[in-house]
DRENDO-1510 file (C-alpha; in Angstrom, 1 decimal, always signed):
<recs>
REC; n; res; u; v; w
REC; 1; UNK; +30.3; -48.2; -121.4 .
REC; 2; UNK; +28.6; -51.6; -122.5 .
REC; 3; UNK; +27.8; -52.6; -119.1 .
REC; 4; UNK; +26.5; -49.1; -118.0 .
REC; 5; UNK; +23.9; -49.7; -120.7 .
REC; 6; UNK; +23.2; -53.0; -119.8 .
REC; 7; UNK; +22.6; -51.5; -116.5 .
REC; 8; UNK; +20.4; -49.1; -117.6 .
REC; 9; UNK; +17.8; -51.2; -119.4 .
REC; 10; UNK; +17.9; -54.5; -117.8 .
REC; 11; UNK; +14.5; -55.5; -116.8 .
REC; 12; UNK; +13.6; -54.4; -112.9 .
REC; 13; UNK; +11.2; -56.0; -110.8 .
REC; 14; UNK; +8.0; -54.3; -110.3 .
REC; 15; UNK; +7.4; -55.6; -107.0 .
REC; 16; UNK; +9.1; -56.0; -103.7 .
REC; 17; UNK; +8.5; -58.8; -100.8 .
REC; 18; UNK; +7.5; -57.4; -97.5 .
REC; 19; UNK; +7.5; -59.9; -94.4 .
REC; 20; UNK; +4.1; -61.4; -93.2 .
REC; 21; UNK; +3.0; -59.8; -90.4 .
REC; 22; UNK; +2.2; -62.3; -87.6 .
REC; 23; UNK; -1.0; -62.9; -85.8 .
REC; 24; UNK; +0.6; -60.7; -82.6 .
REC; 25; UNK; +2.0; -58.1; -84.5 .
REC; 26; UNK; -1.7; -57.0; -86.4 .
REC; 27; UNK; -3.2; -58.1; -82.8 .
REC; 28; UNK; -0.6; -55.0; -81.4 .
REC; 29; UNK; -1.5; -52.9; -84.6 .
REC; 30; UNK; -5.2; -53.8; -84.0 .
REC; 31; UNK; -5.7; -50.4; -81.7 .
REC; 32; UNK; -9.0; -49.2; -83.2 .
REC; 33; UNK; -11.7; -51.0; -84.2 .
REC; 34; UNK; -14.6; -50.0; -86.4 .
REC; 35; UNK; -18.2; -51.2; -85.2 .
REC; 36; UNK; -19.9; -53.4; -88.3 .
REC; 37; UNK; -23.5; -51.8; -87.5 .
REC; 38; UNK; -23.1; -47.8; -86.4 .
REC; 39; UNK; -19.3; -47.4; -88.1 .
REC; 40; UNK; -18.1; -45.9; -85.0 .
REC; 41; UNK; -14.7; -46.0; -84.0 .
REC; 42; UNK; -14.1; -47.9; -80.7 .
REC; 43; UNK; -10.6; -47.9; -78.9 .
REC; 44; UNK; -9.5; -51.9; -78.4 .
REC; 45; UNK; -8.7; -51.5; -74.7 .
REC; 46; UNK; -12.2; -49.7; -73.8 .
REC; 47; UNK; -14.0; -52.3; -76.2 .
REC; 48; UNK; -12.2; -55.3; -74.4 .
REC; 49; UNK; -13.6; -53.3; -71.1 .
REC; 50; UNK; -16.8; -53.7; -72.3 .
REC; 51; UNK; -16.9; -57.2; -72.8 .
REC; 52; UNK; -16.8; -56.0; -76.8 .
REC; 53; UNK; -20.1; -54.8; -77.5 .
REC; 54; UNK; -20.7; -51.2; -79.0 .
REC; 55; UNK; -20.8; -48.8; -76.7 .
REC; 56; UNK; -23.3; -46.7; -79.3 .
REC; 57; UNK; -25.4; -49.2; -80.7 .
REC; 58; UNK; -25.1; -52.2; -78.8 .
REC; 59; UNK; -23.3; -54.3; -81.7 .
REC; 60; UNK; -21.8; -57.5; -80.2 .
REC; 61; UNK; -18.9; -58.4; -81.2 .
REC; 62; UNK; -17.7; -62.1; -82.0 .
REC; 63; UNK; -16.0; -63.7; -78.9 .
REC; 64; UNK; -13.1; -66.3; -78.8 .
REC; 65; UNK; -13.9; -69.4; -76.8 .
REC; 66; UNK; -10.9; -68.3; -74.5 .
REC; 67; UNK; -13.2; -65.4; -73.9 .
REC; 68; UNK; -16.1; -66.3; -73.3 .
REC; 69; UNK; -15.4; -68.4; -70.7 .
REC; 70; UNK; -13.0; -65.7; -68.8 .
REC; 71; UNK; -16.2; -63.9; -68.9 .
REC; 72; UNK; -18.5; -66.0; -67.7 .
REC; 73; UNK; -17.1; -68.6; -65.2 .
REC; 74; UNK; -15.3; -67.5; -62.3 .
REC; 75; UNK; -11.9; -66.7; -62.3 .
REC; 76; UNK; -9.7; -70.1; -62.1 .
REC; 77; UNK; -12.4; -72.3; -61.7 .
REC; 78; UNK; -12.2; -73.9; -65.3 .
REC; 79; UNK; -10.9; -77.2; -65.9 .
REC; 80; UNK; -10.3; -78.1; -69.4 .
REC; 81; UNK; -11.7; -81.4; -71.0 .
REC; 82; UNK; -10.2; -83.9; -73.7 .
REC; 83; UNK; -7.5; -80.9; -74.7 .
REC; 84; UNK; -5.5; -84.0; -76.7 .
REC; 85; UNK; -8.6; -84.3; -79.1 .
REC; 86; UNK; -7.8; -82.7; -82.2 .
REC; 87; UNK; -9.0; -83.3; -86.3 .
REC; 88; UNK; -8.5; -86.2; -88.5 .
REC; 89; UNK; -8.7; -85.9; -92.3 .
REC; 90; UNK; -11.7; -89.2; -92.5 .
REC; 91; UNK; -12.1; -88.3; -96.8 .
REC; 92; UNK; -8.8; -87.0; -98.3 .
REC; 93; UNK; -10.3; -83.6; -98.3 .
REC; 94; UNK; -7.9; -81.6; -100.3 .
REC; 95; UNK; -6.3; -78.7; -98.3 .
REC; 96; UNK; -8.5; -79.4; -95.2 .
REC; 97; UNK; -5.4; -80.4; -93.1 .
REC; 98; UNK; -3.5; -77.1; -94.1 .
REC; 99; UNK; -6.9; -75.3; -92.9 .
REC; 100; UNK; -7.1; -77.0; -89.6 .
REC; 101; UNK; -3.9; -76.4; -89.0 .
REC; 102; UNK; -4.0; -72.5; -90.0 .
REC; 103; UNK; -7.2; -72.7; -88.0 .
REC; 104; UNK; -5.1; -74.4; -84.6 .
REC; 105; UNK; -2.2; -71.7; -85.1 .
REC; 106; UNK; -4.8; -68.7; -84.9 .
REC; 107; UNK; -7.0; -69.5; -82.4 .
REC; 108; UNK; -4.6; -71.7; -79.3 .
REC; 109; UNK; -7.2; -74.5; -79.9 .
REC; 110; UNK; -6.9; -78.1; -81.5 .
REC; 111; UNK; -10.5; -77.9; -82.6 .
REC; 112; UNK; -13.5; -75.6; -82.7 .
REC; 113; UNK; -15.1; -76.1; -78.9 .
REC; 114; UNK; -13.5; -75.8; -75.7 .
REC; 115; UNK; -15.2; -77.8; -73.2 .
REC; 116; UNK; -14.5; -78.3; -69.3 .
REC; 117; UNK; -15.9; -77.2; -66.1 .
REC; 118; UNK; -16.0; -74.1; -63.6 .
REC; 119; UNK; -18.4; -72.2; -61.1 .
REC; 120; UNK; -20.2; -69.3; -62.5 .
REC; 121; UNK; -21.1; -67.2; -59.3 .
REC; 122; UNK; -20.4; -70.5; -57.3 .
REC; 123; UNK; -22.8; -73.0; -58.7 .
REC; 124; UNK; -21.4; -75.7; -60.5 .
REC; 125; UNK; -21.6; -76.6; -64.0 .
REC; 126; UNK; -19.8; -78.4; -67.4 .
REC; 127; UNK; -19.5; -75.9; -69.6 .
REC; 128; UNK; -18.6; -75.8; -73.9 .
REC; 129; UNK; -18.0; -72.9; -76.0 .
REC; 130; UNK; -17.8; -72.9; -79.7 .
REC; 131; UNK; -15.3; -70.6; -81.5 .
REC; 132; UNK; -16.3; -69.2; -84.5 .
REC; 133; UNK; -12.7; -68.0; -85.4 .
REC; 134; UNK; -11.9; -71.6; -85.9 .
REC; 135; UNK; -13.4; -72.9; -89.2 .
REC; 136; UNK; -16.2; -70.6; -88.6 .
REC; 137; UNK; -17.3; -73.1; -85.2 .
REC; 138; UNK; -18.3; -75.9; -88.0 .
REC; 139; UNK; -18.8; -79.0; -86.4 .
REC; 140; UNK; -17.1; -82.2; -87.7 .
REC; 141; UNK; -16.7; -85.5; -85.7 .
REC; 142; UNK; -14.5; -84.1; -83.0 .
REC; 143; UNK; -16.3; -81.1; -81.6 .
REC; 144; UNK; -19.6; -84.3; -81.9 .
REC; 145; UNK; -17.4; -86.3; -79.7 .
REC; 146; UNK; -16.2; -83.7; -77.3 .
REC; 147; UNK; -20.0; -82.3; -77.0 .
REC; 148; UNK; -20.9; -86.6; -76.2 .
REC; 149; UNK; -18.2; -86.3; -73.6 .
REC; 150; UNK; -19.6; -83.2; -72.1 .
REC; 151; UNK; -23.0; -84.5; -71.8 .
REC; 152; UNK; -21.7; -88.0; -70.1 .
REC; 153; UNK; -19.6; -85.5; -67.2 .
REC; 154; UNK; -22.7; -83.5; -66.3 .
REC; 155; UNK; -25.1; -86.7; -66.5 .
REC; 156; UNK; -21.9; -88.5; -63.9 .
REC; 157; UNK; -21.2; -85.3; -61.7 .
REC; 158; UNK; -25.3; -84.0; -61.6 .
REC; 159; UNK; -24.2; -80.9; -62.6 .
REC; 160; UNK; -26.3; -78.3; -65.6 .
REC; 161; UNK; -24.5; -78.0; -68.8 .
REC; 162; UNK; -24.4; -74.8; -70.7 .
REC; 163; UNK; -23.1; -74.6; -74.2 .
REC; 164; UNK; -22.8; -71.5; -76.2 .
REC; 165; UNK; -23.1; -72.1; -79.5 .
REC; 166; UNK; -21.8; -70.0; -82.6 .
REC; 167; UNK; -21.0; -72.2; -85.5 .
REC; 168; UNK; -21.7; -72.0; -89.4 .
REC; 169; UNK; -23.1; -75.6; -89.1 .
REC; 170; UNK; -21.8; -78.5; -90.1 .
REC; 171; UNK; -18.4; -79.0; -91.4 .
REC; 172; UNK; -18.4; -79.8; -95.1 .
REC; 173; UNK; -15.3; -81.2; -95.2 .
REC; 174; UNK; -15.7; -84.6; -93.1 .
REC; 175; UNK; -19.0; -85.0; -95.0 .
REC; 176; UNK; -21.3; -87.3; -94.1 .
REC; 177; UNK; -19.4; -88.2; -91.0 .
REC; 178; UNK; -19.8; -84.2; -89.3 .
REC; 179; UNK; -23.9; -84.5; -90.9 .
REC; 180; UNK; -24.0; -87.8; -88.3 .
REC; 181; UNK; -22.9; -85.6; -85.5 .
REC; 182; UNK; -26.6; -83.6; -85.8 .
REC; 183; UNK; -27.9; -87.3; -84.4 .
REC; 184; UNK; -24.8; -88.1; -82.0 .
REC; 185; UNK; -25.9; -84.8; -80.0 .
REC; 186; UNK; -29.3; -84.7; -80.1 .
REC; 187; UNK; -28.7; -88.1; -78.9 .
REC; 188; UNK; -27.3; -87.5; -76.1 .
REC; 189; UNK; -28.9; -84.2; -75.4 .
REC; 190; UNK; -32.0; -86.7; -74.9 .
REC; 191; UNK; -30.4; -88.7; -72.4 .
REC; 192; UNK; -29.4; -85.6; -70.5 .
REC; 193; UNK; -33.1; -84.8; -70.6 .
REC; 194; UNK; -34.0; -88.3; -69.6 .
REC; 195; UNK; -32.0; -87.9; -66.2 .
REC; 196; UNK; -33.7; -84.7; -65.6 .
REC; 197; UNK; -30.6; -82.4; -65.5 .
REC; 198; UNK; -30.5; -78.7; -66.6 .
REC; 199; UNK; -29.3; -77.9; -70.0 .
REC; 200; UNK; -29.2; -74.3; -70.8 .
REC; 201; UNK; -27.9; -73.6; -74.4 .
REC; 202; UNK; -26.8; -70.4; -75.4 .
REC; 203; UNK; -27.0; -68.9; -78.7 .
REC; 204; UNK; -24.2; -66.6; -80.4 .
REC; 205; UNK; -24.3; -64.9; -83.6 .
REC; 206; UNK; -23.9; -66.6; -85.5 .
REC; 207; UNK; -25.5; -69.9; -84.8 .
REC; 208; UNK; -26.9; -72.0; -88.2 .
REC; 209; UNK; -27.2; -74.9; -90.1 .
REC; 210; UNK; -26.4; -78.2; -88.8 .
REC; 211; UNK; -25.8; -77.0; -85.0 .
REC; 212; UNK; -29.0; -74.7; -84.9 .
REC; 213; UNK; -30.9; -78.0; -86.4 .
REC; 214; UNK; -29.4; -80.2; -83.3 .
REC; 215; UNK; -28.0; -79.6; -80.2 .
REC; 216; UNK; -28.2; -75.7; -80.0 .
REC; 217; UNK; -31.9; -75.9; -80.3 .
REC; 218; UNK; -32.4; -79.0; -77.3 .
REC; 219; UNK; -32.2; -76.7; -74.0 .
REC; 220; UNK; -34.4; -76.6; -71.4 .
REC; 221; UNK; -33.9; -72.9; -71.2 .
REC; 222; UNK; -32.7; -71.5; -74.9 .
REC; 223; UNK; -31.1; -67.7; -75.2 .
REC; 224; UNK; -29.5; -65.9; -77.6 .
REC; 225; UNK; -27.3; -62.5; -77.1 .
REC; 226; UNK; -29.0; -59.6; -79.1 .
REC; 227; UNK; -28.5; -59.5; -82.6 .
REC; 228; UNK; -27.3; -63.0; -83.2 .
REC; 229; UNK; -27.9; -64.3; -86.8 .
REC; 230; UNK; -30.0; -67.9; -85.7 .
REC; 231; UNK; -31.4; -70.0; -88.3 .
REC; 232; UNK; -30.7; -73.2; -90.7 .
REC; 233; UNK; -30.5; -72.0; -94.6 .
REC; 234; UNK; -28.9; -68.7; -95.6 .
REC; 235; UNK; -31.1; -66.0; -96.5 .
REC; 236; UNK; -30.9; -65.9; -100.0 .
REC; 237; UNK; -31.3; -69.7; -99.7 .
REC; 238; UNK; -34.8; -69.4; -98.1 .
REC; 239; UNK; -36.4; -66.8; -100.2 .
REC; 240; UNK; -35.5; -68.5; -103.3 .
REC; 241; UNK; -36.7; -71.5; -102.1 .
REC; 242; UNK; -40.2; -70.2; -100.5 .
REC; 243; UNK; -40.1; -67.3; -103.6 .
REC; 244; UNK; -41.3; -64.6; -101.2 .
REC; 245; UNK; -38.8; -61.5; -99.8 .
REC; 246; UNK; -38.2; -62.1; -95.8 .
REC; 247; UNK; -38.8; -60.0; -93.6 .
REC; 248; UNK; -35.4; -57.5; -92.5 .
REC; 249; UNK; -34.8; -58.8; -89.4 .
REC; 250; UNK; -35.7; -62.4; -90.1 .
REC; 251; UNK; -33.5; -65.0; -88.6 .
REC; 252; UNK; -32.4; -62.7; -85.7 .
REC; 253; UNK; -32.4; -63.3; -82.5 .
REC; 254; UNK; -35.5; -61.3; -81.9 .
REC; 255; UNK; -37.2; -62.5; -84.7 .
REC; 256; UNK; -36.6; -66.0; -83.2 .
REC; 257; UNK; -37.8; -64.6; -79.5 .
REC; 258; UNK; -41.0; -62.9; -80.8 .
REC; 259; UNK; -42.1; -66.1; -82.5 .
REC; 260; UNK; -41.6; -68.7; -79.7 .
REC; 261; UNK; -38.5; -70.1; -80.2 .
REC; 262; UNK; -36.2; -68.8; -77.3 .
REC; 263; UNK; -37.2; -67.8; -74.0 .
REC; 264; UNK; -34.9; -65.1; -73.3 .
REC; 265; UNK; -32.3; -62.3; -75.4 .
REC; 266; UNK; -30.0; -61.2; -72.8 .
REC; 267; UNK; -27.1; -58.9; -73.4 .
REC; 268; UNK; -23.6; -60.1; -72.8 .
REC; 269; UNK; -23.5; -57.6; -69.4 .
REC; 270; UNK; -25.9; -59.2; -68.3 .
REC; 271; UNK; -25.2; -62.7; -69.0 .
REC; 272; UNK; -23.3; -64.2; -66.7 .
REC; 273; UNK; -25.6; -62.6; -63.6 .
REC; 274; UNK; -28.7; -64.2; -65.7 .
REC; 275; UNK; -26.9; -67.8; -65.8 .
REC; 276; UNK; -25.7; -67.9; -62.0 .
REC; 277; UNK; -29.8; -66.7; -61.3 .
REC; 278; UNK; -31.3; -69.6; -63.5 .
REC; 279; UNK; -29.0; -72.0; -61.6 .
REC; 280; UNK; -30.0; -70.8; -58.5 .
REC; 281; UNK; -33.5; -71.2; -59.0 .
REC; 282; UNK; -32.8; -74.6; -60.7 .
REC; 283; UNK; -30.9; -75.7; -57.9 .
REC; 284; UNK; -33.8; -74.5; -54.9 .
REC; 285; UNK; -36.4; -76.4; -57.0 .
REC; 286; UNK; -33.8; -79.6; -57.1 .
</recs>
């Protein structure tokens, strides 16, 4: 009797543990998708199909590196660069090496660009994509290093380089040492220039802060996929700071296009057969 008691009011647990779901298993749960502009609902499979824009309103979805370039170079023409370059800790940052490696387990990649080269349409070219999925595309000393690299291939093959860009900036946690990349590209985006070879940089929403300010901004031929938030400072940033109320679309990329500072906003479908004309006409002219 005593221990049927005891039984009885002994203190329960409110809660229960359920197993973490894995990155495949919400990928397989992952069969609808809700569109961040219209709120339709979009089937995964037909979304993929459409290169993962909105079938309604034209929203473009973020892209991994992984598929970017399976959609814009032809198929098994890339070759990867420097894949054994991966993040070092340079300040002690506390938690940073459990985020890089959280960020590396998610995404396939050891840092936040893939860089290598590949054919788009035929016409050769070094290529680097930055995933945002992978510390929001923030650039620290590696993806500075890997972009260096890149530049010094295209300068040795005469090749174009094309970069799409889509990066939160520069990565606060290497300090200093990611704000010096801003110079280390834009450094050697200007010897690219000096040898007179094609740089066409691509901008992705989003692309701001320390990348927008440096190497995103260098190209010969600058353009942005519709929609893409471009800029340096946040928005709340800027208005408090000029103490005026911006405009709605401000810092998008057709804000940026009707005030001079791309050339082109082309849709993702039409990407690819945009980049493969530019080279062709780059490549008649010599």
């Amino acid at each position: 009797m005593r221990r049927l008691f005891k039984d009885i009011w002994r203190k329960h647990h409110r809660y229960i543990t359920v197993k973490p779901e894995t990155l495949e298993e919400k990928k397989k749960e992952q069969l609808w998708l809700k569109c961040p502009k219209c709120g339709e609902l979009l089937y995964a499979r037909e979304l993929m199909k459409n290169l993962k824009v909105c079938r309604k309103c034209g929203y473009h979805f973020r892209l991994t590196a992984f598929e970017r370039i399976a959609i814009t170079l032809d198929e098994g023409s890339f070759e990867e660069f420097d894949s054994d370059l991966g993040p070092v800790d340079p300040l002690g940052f506390p938690g940073y090496p459990e985020k890089v490696a959280c960020a590396q387990q998610a995404t396939g990649l050891k840092e936040a660009i893939l860089t290598g080269s590949g054919t788009i349409e035929g016409w050769s070219v070094v290529i680097g994509v930055l995933d945002p999925n992978f510390i929001m595309g923030s650039m620290g000393c590696v993806v500075g290093e890997k972009i260096s690299r890149l530049v010094e291939r295209a300068i040795e093959r005469r090749v174009p380089l094309v970069i799409f860009s889509a990066s939160g900036g520069a990565r606060m946690q290497e300090g200093v040492f990611s704000l010096m990349q801003m110079a280390k590209t834009s450094a050697a985006i200007s010897r690219l220039h000096d040898q007179r070879i094609l740089y066409i940089s691509v901008l992705t929403d989003p692309t701001t802060g320390g990348v927008a300010a440096s190497f995103a901004a260098l190209g010969d031929i600058v353009i942005a996929e519709p929609g893409a938030l471009i800029g340096f400072a946040g928005r709340r940033v800027t208005e408090q700071t000029l103490r005026e109320k911006l405009p709605p679309h401000f810092q998008t990329a057709e804000f940026c296009f009707e005030h001079g500072f791309l050339d082109l906003v082309v849709p993702r479908q039409e990407m690819r057969r945009t980049l493969a004309h530019i080279l062709a006409l780059h490549s008649e002219r010599g």
